[in-house]
N, C-alpha and C positions, 0 to 999 in steps of 0.2 A: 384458086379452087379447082380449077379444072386439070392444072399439074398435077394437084390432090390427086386427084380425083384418079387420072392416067398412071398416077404410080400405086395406085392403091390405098391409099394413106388415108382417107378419108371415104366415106359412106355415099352414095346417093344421096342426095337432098337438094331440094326447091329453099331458093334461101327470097327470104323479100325485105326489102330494106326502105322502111317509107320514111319518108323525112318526118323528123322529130317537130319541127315547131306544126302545130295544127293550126289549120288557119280559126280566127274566131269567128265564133257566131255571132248571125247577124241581128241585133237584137230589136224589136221595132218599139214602139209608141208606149206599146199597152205592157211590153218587158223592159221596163227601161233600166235594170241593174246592169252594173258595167259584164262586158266581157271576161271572160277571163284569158291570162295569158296565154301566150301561144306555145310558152314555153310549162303549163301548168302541166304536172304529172297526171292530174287526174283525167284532162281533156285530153291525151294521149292515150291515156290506159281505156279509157273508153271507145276513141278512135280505132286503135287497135284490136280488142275486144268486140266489138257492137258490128264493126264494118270490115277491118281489112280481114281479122281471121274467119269469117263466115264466107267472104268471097274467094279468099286462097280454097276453102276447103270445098267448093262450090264451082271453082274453074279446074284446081288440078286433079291429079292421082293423086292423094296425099295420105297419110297413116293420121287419123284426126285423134290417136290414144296421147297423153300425156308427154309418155314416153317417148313417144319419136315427135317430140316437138321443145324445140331452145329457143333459147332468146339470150342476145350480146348485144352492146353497145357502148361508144366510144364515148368520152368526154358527158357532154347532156344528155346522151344517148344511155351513157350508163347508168346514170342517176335514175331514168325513166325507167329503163327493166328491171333495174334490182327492184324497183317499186312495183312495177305492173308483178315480176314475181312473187313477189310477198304476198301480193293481195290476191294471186292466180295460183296459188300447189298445186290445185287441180289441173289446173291447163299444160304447165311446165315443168319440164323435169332435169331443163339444162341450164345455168345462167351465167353466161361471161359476163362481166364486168371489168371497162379497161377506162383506167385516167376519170374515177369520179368518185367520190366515199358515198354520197346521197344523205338518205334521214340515218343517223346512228341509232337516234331514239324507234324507228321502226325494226331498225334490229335487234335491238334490245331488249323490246316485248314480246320478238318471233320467238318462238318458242322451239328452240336445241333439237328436240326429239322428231319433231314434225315436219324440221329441215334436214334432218341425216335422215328422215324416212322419207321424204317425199324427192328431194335434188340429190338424181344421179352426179352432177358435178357441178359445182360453184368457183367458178372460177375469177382468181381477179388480178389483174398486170396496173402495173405503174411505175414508171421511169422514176428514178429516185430524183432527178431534176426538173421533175413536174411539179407545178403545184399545187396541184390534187395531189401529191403523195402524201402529205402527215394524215391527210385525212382518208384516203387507203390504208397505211399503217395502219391507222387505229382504226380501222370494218378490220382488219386482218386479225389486232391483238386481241380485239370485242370476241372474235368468231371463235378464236384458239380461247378465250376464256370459258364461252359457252360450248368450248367442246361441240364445232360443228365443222365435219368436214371438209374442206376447203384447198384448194392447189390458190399458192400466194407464189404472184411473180414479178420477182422486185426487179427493176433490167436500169440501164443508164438511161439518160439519155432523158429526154421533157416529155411535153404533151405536145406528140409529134406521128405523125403519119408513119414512120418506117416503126417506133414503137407498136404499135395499132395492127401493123402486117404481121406483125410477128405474132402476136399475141394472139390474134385472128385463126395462124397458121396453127398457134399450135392448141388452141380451143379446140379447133373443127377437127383435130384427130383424133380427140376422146371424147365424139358423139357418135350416141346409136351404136359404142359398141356390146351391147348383149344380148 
């Protein structure tokens, strides 16, 4: 990022990167239903939502519009954003997705018009020797059915760390630019 950043290629931005499993809640006597996972979308999307993006916007400088605010992630990380985006157009307006297909039936209901108006860029990578790819493939053929905008990038190679940089690199150079 900071290469990025020295060669021009990329925008300012504050990037924050909280780990994806949340820890569970602790539940006592009188709540006795189980916890939920830690891996659960919804205790993420609310983690995210309720606590980390109030305190980002409460310690930095930061643009708090729509549009100068993304969200990417890798493997369970991606499954979580495509999700916290779906159910956030207001809040997001950027979304890499790399190495994870997520709910298809969420995307299926999103409704075409209100994703090509609302995501400046949707973006999604997967190694074709990943496998998470057929289920990438298919968010990709879903999306080109539904006619919604989308950069699809199919590369070699698994679900793998040097995939992930790549992908990273070349996300964060078509953000924040208009």
């Amino acid at each position: 990022m900071d290469n990025l950043l020295a060669d021009g290629k990329i925008k300012p931005m504050i990037v924050v990167m909280p780990y994806g499993h949340v820890a569970r809640e602790i539940k006592t006597a009188g709540n006795p239903s189980p916890a939920p996972s830690p891996t659960d979308q919804g205790v993420i999307e609310k983690e995210l939502m309720t606590a980390l993006k109030p305190m980002v916007e409460s310690k930095y400088r930061v643009l708090t519009d729509r549009n100068h605010r993304a969200i990417a992630g890798l493997s369970m990380g991606s499954a979580q954003s495509q999700m916290i985006t779906l159910h956030n157009l207001d809040h997001f307006a950027y979304l890499g997705a790399f190495s994870a297909s997520a709910n298809h039936s969420e995307w299926e209901k999103a409704d075409s018009v209100a994703l090509n108006k609302k995501l400046k860029l949707l973006w999604l990578g997967c190694g074709t020797e990943d496998f998470a790819y057929p289920g990438m493939e298919k968010l990709h053929t879903l999306l080109d059915g539904k006619k919604v905008k989308h950069v699809w990038n199919a590369s070699g190679a698994g679900h793998s760390w040097p995939n992930w940089q790549v992908y990273l690199t070349k996300y964060v150079q078509l953000l924040f630019r208009d």
